[in-house]
C-alpha positions in Angstrom: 3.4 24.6 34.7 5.0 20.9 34.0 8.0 19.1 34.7 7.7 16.3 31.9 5.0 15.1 29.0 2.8 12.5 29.8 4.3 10.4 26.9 7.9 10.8 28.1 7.9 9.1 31.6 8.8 5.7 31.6 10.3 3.2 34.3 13.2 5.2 34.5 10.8 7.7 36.5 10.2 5.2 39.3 9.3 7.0 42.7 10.3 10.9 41.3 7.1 13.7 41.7 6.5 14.9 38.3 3.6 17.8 37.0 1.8 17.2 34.3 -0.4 18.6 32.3 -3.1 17.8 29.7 -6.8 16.7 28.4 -8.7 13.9 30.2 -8.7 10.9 27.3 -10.7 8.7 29.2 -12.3 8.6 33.2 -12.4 5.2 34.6 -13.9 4.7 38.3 -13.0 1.1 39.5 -14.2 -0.1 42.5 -13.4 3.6 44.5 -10.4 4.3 42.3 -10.7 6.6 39.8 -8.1 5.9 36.8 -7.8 8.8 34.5 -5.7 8.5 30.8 -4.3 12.1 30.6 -3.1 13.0 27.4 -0.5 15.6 26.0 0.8 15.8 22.9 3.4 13.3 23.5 0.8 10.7 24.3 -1.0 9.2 27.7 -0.2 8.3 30.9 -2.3 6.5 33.5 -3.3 8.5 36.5 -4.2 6.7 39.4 -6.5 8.5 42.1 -6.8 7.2 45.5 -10.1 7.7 47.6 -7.5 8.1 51.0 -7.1 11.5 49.5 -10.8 12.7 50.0 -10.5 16.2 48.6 -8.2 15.7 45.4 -11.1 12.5 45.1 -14.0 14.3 45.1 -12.3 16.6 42.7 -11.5 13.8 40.4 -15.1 12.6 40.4 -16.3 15.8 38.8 -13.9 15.1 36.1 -15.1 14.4 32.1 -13.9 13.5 29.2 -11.5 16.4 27.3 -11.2 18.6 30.5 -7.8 20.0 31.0 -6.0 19.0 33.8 -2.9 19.6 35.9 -1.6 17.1 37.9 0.8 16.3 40.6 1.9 12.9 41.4 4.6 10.4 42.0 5.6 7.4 39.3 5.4 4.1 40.2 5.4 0.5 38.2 1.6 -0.9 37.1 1.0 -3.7 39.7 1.4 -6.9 38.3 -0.6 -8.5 35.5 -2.0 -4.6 34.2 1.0 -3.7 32.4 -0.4 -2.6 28.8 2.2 -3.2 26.0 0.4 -1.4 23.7 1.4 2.1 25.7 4.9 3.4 25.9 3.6 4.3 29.0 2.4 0.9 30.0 4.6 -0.2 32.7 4.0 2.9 35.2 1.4 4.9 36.0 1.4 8.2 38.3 -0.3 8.1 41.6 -2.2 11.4 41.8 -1.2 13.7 44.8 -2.8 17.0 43.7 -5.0 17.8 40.9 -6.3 20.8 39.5 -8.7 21.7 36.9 -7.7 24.3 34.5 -10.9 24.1 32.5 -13.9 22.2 31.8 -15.3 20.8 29.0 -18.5 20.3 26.9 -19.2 17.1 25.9 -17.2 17.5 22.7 -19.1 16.1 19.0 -16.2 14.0 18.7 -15.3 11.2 21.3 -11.9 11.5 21.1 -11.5 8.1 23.3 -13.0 5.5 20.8 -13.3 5.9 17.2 -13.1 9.5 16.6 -12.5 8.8 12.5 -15.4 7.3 12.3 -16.9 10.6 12.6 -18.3 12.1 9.5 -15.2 14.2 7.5 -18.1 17.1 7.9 -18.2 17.0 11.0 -14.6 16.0 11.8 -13.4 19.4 9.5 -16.1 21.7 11.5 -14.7 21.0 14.8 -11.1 20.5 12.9 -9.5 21.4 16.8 -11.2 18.8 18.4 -9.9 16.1 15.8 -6.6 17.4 15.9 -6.5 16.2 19.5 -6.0 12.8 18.6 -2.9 11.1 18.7 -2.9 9.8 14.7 -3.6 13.1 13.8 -1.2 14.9 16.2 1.8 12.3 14.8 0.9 13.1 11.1 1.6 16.5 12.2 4.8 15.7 13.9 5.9 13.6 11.0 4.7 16.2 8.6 7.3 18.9 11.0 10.2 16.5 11.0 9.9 16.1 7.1 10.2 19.9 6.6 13.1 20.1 9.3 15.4 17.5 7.6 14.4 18.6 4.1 15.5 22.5 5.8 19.0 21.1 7.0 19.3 18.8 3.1 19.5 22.0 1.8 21.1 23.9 3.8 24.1 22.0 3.6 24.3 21.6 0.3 24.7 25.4 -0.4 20.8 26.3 -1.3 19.4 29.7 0.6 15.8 29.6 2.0 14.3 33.0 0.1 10.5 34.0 0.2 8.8 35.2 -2.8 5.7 37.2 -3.3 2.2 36.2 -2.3 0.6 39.1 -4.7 1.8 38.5 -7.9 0.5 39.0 -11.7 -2.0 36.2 -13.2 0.0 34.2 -15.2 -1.4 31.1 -17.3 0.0 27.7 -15.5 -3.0 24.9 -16.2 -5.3 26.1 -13.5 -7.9 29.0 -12.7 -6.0 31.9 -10.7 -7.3 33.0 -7.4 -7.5 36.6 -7.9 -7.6 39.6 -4.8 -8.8 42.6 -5.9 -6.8 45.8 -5.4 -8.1 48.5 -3.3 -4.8 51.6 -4.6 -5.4 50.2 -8.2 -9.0 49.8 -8.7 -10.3 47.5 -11.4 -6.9 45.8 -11.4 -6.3 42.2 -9.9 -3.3 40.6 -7.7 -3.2 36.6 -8.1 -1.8 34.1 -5.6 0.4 32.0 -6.8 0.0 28.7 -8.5 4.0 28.0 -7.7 6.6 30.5 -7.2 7.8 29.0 -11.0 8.9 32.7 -12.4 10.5 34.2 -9.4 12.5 31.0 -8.9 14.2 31.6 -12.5 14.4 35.4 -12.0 16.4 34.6 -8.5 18.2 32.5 -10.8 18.8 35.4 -13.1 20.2 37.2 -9.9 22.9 35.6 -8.9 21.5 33.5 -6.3 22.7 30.2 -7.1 20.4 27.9 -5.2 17.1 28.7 -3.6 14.7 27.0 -1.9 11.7 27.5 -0.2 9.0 25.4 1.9 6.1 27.8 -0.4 2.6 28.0 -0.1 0.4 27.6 -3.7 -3.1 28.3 -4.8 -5.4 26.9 -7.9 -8.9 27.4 -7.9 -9.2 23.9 -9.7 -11.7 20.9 -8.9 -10.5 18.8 -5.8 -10.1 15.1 -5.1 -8.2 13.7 -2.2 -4.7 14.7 -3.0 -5.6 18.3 -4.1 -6.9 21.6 -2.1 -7.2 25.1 -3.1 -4.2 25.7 -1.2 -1.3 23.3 -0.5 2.7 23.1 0.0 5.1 22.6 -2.4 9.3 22.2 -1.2 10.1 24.2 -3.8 13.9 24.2 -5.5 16.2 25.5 -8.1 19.6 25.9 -8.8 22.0 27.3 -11.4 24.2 25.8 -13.8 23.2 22.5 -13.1 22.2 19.4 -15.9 19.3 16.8 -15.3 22.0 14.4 -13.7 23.1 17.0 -11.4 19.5 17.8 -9.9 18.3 14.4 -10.1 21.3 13.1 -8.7 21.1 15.9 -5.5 17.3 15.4 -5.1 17.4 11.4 -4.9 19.6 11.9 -1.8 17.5 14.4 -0.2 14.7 11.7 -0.6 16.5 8.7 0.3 18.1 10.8 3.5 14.2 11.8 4.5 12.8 8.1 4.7 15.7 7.2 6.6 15.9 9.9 9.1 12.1 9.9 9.3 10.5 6.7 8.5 14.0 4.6 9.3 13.7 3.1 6.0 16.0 2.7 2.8 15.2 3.2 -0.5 16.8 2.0 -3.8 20.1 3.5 -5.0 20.1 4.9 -7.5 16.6 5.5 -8.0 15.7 3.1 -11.2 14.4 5.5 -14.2 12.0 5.1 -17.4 11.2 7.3 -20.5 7.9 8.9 -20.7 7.3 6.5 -23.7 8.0 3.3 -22.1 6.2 3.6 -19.3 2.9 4.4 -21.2 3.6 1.6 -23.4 4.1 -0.6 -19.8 1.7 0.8 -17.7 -0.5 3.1 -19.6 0.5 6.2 -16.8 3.3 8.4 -16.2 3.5 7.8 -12.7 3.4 3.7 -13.0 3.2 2.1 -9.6 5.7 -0.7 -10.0 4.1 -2.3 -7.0 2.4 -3.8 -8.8 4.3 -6.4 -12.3 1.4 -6.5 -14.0 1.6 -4.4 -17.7 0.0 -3.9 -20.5 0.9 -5.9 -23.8 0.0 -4.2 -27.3 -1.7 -6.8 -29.9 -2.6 -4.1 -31.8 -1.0 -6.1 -34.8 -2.9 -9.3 -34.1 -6.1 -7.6 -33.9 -5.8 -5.5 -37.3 -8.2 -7.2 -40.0 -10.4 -9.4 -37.8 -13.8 -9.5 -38.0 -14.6 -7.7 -34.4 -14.8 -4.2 -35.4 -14.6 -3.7 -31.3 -11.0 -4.4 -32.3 -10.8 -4.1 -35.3 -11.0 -0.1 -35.3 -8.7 0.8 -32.7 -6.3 -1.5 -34.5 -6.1 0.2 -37.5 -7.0 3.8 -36.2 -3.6 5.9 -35.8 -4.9 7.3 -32.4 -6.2 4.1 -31.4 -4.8 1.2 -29.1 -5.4 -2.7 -28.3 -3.8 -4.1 -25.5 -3.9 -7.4 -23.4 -3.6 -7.6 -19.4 -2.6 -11.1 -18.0 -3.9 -11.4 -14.8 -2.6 -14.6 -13.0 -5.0 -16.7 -11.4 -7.5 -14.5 -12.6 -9.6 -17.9 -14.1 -11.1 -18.0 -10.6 -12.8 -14.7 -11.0 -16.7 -14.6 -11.0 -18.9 -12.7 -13.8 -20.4 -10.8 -11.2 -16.4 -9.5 -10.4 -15.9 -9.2 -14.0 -18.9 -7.2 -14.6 -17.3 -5.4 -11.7 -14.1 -4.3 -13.1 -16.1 -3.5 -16.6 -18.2 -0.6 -14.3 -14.6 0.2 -12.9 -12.8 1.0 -15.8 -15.9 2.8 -17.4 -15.6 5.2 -15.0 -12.5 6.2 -17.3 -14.3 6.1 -20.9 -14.0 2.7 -21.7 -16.6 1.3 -23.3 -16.8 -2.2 -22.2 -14.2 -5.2 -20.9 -13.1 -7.9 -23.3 -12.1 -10.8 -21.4 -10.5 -14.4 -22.1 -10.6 -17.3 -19.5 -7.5 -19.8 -19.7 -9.1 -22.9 -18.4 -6.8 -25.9 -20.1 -4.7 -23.7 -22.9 -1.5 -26.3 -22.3 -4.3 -29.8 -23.1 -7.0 -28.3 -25.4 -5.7 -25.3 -27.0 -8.5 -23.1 -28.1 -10.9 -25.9 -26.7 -9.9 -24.8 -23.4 -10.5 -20.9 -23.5 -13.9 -19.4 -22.8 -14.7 -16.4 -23.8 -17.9 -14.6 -25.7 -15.4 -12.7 -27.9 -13.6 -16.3 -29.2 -16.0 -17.2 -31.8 -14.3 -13.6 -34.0 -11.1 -14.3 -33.4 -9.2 -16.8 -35.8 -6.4 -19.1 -34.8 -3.1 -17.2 -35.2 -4.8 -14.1 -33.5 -5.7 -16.7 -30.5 -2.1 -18.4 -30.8 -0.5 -15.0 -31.2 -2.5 -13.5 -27.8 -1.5 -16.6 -25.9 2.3 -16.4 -27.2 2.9 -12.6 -26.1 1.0 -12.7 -23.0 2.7 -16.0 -21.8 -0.4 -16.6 -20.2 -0.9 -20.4 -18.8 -3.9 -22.5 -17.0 -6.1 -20.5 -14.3 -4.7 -16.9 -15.7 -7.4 -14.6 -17.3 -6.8 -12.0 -19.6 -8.3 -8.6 -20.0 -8.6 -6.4 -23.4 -9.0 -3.0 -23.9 -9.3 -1.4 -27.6 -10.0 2.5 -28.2 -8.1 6.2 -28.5 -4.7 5.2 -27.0 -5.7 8.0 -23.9 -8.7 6.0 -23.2 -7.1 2.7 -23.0 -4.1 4.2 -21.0 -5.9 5.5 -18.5 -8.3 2.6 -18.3 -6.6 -0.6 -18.5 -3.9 1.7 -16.6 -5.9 1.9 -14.1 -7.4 -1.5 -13.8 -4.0 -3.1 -13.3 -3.1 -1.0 -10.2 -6.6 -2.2 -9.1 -6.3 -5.6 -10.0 -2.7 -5.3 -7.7 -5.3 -4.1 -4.4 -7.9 -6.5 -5.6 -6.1 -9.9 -5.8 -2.7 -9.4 -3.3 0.0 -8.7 -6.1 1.3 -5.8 -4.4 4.5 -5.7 -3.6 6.0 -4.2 -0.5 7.6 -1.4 0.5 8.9 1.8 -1.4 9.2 1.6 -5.0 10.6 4.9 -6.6 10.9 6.0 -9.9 12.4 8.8 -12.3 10.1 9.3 -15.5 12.2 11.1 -18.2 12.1 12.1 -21.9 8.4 13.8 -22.2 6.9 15.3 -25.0 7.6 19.0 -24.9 4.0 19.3 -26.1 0.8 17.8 -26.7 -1.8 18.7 -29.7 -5.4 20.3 -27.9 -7.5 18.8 -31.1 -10.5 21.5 -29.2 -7.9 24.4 -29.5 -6.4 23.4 -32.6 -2.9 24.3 -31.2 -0.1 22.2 -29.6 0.0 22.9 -25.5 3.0 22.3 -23.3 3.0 19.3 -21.4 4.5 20.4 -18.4 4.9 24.4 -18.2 5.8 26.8 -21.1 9.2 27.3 -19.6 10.9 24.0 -19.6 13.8 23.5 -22.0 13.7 21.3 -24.9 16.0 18.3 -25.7 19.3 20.4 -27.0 19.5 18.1 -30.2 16.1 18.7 -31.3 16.4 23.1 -31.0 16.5 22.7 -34.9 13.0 21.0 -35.0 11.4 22.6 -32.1 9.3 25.0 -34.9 9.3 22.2 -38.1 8.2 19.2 -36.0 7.1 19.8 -32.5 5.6 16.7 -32.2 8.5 15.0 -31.9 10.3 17.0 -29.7 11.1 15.6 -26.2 11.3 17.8 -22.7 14.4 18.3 -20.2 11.4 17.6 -17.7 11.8 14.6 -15.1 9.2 13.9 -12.4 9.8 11.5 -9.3 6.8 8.9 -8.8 6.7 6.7 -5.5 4.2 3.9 -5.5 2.1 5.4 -8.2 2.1 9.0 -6.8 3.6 11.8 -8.5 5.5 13.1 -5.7 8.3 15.5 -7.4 8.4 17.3 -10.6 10.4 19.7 -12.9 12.9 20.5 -15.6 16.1 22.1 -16.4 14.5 25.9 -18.0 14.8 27.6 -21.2 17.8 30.4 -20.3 17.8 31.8 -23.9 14.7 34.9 -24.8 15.1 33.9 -28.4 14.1 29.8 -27.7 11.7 31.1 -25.4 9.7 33.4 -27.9 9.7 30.1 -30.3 7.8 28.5 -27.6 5.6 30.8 -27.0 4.6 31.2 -30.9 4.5 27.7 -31.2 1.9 27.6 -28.1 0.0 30.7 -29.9 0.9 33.1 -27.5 1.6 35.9 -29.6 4.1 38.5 -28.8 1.6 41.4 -27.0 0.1 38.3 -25.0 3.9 37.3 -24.0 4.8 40.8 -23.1 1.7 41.8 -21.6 1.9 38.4 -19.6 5.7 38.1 -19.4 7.4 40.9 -19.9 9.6 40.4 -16.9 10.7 37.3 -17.9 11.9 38.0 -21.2 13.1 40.8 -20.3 15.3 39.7 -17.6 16.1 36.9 -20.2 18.4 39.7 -21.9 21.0 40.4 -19.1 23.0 36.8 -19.0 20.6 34.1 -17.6 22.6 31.5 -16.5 21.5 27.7 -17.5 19.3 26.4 -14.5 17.0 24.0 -13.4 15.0 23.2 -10.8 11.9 20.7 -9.1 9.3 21.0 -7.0 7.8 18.1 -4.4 4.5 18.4 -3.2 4.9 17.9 0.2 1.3 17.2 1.3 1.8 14.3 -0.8 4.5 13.0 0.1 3.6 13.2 3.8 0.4 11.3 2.8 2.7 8.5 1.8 5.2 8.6 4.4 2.0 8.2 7.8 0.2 5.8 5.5 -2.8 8.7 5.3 -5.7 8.0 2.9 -6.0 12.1 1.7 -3.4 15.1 1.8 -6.3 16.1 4.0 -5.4 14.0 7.0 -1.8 15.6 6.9 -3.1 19.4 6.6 -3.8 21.2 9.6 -7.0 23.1 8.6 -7.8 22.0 5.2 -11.0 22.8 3.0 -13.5 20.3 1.6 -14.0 19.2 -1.5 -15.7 21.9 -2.9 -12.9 24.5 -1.1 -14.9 26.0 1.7 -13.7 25.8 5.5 -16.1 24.4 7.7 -14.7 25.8 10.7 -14.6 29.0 9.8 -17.3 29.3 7.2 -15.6 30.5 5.0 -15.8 31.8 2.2 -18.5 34.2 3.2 -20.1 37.4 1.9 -18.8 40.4 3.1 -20.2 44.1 3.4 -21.2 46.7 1.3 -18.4 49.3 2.6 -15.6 46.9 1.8 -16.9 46.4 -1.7 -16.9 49.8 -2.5 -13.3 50.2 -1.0 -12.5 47.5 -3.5 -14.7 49.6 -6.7 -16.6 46.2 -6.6 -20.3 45.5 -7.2 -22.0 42.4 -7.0 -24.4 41.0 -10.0 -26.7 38.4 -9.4 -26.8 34.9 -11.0 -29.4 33.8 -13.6 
């Protein structure tokens, strides 16, 4: 029906007769010329119709916004002085010889022309076709395509086969509720979809395979926020007889290779990396954005004995943390900013926001602080805090004192926002491999230690003797890849041996009829010469999000769900009948 896309013809076009076809982006009638942006998924081009031409005119008159179009016309330059630079199109536009309306249009809920994402997300997810149509959307999309394809050909050339796994699977414990589908040959008896493909990525490992991958669709009923949905993407990997530098080493190429082919940029090589330990200490996060230099400086020490119990306890509580934030320049902040960034980081537990101004440190020494909290601290703490922090004249520094979690993700969190707040972000990409967790972490509600990452990642060889005496202390083959504060990549060279494996799953109190009713299979296939293997997994959603500059994993998903997992569009989910219940040896019981 078309010779070219709108968005390819150029000035290399001059004088040929092209077909086009596409949605009417905006009618303009100037003076007895009707100017018409058609639009096609490659972008616009100007249409130019002539009132010489009385039939294809009055045809063009009847023409609104989002009908669909096919036109016939001839290229020619923009006279001079309407050239639009803004338009890959700009310089030409197509003088319209015939024109013929496919299909018209309602006047659509979105105006697609002006500022369609100003519409409500409600309303933007309900008609979710209509704001596809716009050209940010349709390029997140594109991007979204090209990301899979060079990912695809990565892999392909470095030996790993593309292999589907089931949909239907058993419920399996992974950190988040199952979704469950009920069986209809087996009643009373569950399928679950998958939170990850995790076990049937080690069992193709178990078969021989070598190296898989797979572009794999994954499910958690879980609570969302804007980078998670019910369902979402994962590029999911593995590969046998491999080590951490192997993978790691493999998997930073696939990334740097993507932003170049994609987003023409190029990252760091190698990839810089951090423990587990030291960047909680740093940054109070496993995913530090090192955007951003600020960190977080323990004066735990300093703080132990003085008379501010606010301090004081988290000092000298095992569990508990102090730490200072510099912030420089931060002098010039307000109280009503301060009071601010005290709501802000109560929002993650804290209760409150020490603070110390550094108005003429270098002239009056403790003369020149101001502070409400300086009147309980003696000298030496005040000459300690000043000497770690290297703070000078005009900086302001922030406390936070509590359980070490609480202060991690607090003060953790106030220095990324402090980096949006006040300019000190730094540009472009900043990657990062995270290394050495904790193979576990103690539930104090459960009163049993729970793994950090999965219950299938392989401890630190070295510490196998005092996996069951000292778990606590034990430290992960996991690493997970972090870009500008995101978690974008994770996973872990696997336990391969049934005999370590069972010693995980006591430790984790999963007794042995829970692990074979559970994970038979596994163990099972554990017996018959697993070789060594590892893998990862990136969440692509995510890492489109990054890569377009998107606000949500939302805006990079073609028909997502809202924040409390329904589908506007479709309505669903929605009740469904009597007759397929039964089918299913399903009754429903009220609430209350």
């Amino acid at each position: 029906m078309r010779t070219h896309y709108c968005g390819d013809l150029n000035s290399s076009h001059d004088g040929q007769e092209v077909v086009l076809c596409g949605w009417v982006h905006r009618r303009r009638d100037h003076g007895g010329v009707i100017f018409i942006d058609l639009r096609d998924r490659d972008g616009l081009v100007q249409v130019v119709f002539d009132p010489d031409r009385a039939e294809i005119f009055a045809r063009a008159e009847q023409v609104r916004s989002e009908f669909v179009l096919r036109v016939k016309g001839r290229v020619r330059p923009r006279p001079e002085g309407t050239i639009n630079p803004d338009l890959p199109t700009g310089e030409i536009e197509v003088l319209g010889l015939e024109l013929e309306i496919l299909n018209a249009a309602a006047t659509p809920p979105i105006q697609l022309e002006t500022h369609a994402a100003d519409a409500s997300e409600e309303v933007r997810l309900r008609y979710r076709y209509l704001d596809l149509r716009r050209p940010e959307m349709q390029a997140r999309l594109r991007t979204r395509s090209q990301v899979t394809r060079v990912m695809r050909r990565f892999l392909d050339e470095h030996g790993f086969l593309d292999i589907e796994t089931p949909i239907l699977t058993k419920s399996t414990p992974e950190g988040a509720r199952d979704y469950l589908v009920p069986s209809r040959t087996h009643p009373g008896e569950f399928f679950a979809l998958p939170q990850s493909p995790q076990l049937f990525k080690q069992l193709l490992m178990m078969s021989g395979m070598d190296r898989y991958y797979q572009v794999a669709r994954c499910f958690r009923d879980e609570d969302l926020r804007a980078d998670r949905q019910p369902e979402f993407t994962q590029l999911d990997i593995e590969a046998s007889f491999v080590d951490e530098e192997t993978l790691m080493g493999l998997m930073e190429s696939m990334i740097r290779t993507l932003f170049e082919e994609v987003n023409g940029e190029t990252l760091p090589n190698p990839f810089p990396r951090m423990t587990y330990a030291e960047a909680m200490r740093r940054y109070g996060s496993d995913r530090p954005d090192l955007r951003v230099s600020l960190e977080l400086i323990d004066v735990a020490d300093l703080m132990d004995g003085v008379e501010f119990k606010v301090f004081a306890g988290p000092a000298q509580d095992p569990e508990g943390r102090v730490v200072a934030l510099r912030l420089p320049g931060g002098g010039s902040l307000t109280r009503k900013e301060i009071d601010g960034y005290t709501q802000f980081v109560g929002i993650y537990g804290a209760k409150g926001l020490a603070y110390i101004k550094v108005n003429d440190w270098a002239a009056k020494g403790r003369e020149g602080l101001q502070s409400p909290i300086l009147k309980f601290l003696p000298d030496a703490t005040v000459e300690g805090i000043m000497a770690r922090t290297g703070a000078e004249d005009g900086d302001l520094i922030f406390f936070g004192a509590d359980k070490a979690n609480v202060v991690n993700e607090s003060i953790g969190a106030l220095r990324v926002k402090l980096g949006e707040d006040r300019g000190l972000m730094a540009e472009g990409w900043h990657p990062l491999w995270v290394v050495d967790f904790p193979m576990f972490e103690y539930d104090p509600n459960a009163e049993r230690w729970v793994a950090l990452h999965h219950p299938f990642t392989a401890p630190k060889e070295a510490q196998l003797d005092t996996l069951a005496s000292d778990p606590g202390s034990c430290l992960s083959r996991a690493y997970d890849m972090v870009l500008n504060g995101t978690e974008v990549g994770g996973g872990s060279i696997r336990i391969h041996r049934e005999a370590v494996q069972r010693q995980v799953f006591e430790l984790l109190k999963i007794s042995d009829e829970q692990a074979e009713e559970r994970f038979g299979f596994l163990l099972q296939a554990l017996k018959f010469g697993c070789p060594p293997h590892g893998g990862i997994a990136f969440g692509l959603d995510r890492l489109v999000m990054l890569m377009t500059g998107a606000q949500s994993i939302r805006d990079v998903m073609a028909f997502p769900k809202t924040q409390t997992a329904a589908c506007l569009l479709t309505d669903a989910p929605s009740a469904v009948d009597d007759a397929q219940l039964k089918e299913l040896a399903l009754r429903l019981r009220q609430r209350g």
